[in-house]
matplotlib code that plots the C-alpha trace (Angstrom):
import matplotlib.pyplot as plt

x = [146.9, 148.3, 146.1, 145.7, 144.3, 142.1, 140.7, 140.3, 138.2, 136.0, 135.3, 134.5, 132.2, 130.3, 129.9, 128.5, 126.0, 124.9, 123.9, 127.0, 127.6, 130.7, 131.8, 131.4, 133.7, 136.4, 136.4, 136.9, 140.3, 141.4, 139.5, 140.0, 142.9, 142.0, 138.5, 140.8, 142.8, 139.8, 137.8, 141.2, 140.7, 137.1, 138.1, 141.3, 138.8, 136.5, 137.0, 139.1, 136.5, 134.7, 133.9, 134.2, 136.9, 138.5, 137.3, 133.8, 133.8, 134.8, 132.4, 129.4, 130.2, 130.5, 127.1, 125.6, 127.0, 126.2, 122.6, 123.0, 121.9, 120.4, 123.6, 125.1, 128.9, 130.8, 134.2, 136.6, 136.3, 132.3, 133.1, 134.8, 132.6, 129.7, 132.3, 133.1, 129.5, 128.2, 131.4, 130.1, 125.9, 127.5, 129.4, 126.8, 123.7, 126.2, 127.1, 123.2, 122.2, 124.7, 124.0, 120.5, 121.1, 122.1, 124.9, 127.9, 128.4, 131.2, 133.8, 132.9, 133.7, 136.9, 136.7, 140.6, 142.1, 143.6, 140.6, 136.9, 136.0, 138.9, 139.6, 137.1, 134.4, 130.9, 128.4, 131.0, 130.6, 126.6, 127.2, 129.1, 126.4, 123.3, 125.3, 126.0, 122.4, 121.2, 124.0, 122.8, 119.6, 120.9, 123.5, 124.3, 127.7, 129.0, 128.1, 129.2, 132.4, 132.5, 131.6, 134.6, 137.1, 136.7, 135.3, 136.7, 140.1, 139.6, 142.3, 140.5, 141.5, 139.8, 136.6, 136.4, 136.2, 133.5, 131.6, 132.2, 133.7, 136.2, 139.6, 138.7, 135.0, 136.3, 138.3, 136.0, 133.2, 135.5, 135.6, 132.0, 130.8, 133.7, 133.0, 129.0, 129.4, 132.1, 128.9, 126.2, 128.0, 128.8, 125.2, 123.7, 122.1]
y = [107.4, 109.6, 112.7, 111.3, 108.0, 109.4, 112.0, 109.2, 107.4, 110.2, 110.7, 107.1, 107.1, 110.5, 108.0, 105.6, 108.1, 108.9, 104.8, 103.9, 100.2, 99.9, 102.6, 100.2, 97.4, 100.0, 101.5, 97.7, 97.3, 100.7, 100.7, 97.2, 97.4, 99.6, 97.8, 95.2, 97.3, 98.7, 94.4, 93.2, 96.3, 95.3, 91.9, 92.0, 93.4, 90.8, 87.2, 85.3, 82.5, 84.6, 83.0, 86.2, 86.0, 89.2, 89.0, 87.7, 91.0, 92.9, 91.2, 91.8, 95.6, 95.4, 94.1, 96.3, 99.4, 98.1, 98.0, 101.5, 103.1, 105.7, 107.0, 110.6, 109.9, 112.8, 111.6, 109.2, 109.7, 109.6, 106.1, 104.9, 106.2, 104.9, 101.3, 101.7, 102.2, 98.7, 96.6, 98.1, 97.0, 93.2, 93.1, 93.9, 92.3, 89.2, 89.9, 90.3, 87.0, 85.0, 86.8, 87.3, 85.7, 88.3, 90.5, 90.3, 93.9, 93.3, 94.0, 97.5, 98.8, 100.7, 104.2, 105.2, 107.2, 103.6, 101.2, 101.1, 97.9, 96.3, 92.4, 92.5, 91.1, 90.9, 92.1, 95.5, 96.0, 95.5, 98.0, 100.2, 100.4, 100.5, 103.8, 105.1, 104.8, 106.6, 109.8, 109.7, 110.4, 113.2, 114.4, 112.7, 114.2, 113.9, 109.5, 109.5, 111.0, 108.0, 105.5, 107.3, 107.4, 103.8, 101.7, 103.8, 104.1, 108.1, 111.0, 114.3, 115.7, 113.1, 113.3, 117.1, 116.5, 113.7, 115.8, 119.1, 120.6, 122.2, 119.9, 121.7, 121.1, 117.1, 117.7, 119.2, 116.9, 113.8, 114.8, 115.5, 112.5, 110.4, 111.3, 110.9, 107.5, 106.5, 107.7, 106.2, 103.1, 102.9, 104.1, 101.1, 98.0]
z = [98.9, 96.1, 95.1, 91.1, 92.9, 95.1, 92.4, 90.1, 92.9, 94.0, 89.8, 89.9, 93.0, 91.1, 87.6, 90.2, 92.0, 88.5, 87.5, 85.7, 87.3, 85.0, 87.4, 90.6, 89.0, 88.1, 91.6, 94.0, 92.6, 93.8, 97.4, 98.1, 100.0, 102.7, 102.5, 103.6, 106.4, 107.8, 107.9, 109.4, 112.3, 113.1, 113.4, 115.1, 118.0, 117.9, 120.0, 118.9, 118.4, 115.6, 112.8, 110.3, 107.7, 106.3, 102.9, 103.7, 105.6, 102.4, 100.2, 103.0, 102.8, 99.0, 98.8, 100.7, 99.5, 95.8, 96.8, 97.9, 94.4, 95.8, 97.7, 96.4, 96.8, 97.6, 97.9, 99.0, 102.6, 102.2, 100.7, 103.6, 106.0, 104.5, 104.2, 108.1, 108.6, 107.1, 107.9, 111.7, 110.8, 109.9, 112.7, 115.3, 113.8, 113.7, 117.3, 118.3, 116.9, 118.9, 121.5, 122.4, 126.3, 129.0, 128.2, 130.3, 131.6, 133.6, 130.7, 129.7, 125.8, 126.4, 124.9, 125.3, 122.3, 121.0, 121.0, 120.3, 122.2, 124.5, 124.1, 121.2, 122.6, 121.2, 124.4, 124.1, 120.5, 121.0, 124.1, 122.2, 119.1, 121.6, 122.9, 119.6, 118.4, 121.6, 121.2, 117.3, 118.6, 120.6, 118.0, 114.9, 114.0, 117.6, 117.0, 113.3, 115.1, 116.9, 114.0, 111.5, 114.2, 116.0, 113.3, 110.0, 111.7, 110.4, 111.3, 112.8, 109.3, 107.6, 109.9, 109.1, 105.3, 105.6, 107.8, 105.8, 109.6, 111.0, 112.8, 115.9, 116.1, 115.2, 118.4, 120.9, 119.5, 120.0, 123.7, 124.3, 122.5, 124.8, 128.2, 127.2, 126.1, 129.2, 131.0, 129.4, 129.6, 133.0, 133.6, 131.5, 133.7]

ax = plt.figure().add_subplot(projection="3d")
ax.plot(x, y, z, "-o")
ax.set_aspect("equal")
plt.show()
C-alpha cells in the first residue's frame, strides 16, 4: 500500500478515534480490499461446507469495529489487527454454535510457518482459539502474535509496529508462542 494511502488512512482512523463518523465512511473504500484479502484467507481455511460468504464476513467485522467507538486507533496496522481480530471472534463463535457435540481431536490445528488450521476445519479453529485464550492468559503479546500472523496474514515487520516491538522479539516470540501451543494442543483431551 503506497505511503500517501496509508498516511491518509491512519489520519482517517485518528478523525474516527475522535467521533467523526464521516471519518468511518471515508476510510471502507480504502481498507476494503484487504478487508477482503484477509475474509477470503479465513475462509479459504474453513470446510468447504461453510456457509460464510466473503462479504458477509466483511460487513460482520465492519459492524463490529463501527461499534467500537471507544477504540483509540493508532494506525493502519492497529486497524487490521483489530479487523483480523473480529473476522477471527465471527468465525469461532460461528464455529462453536455448530459445534457444540464432541470435538473431533484427531485432526490437530497445524501450526507450520504456512497455515493456522490445516484442511480448515471448524473443531481446529475452536482448538486453536481455546489455545490462544489460554497463552493470552499467560502472555498477551506472545497470543496476539499468533492472532496478527495466522489470522491477520501480518509480516514480522508489520507485527513489530502494531505491537510497538522490536522484528527480533516478533521472531523469538513467534517461536515460543509455537512450540507452546504445538504443546498444549497435543496435551488437550
Amino acid at each position: 500500500m503506497p505511503d500517501d494511502v496509508s498516511h491518509q488512512i491512519t489520519l482517517l482512523l485518528v478523525d474516527w478515534s475522535n467521533g467523526d463518523n464521516n471519518a468511518l465512511e471515508e476510510l471502507m473504500p480504502l481498507v476494503y480490499e484487504e478487508l477482503r484479502r484477509m475474509a477470503r484467507d479465513y475462509l479459504r481455511r474453513q470446510p468447504s461446507n461453510h456457509t460464510f460468504q466473503t462479504t458477509e464476513l466483511i460487513h460482520e467485522a465492519y459492524l463490529k469495529l463501527a461499534k467500537a467507538s471507544d477504540q483509540n486507533w493508532q494506525n493502519r496496522a492497529h486497524f487490521f489487527g483489530v479487523a483480523s481480530k473480529a473476522m477471527r471472534h465471527i468465525l469461532v463463535d460461528y464455529a462453536r454454535s455448530k459445534h457444540s457435540k464432541k470435538r473431533d481431536w484427531q485432526n490437530r490445528a497445524s501450526l507450520s510457518d504456512d497455515t493456522a488450521v490445516s484442511n480448515g476445519r471448524s473443531a481446529e479453529l475452536i482448538a486453536l482459539d481455546d489455545a490462544l485464550r489460554a497463552l493470552e492468559l499467560l502472555d498477551d503479546r506472545k497470543s496476539r502474535i499468533v492472532e496478527l500472523r495466522f489470522f491477520g496474514g501480518m509480516t514480522n515487520e508489520e507485527m513489530a509496529d502494531v505491537l510497538k516491538v522490536s522484528t527480533e522479539t516478533v521472531k523469538r516470540d513467534w517461536r515460543f508462542a509455537r512450540s507452546w501451543l504445538l504443546r498444549e494442543l497435543a496435551t488437550t483431551p
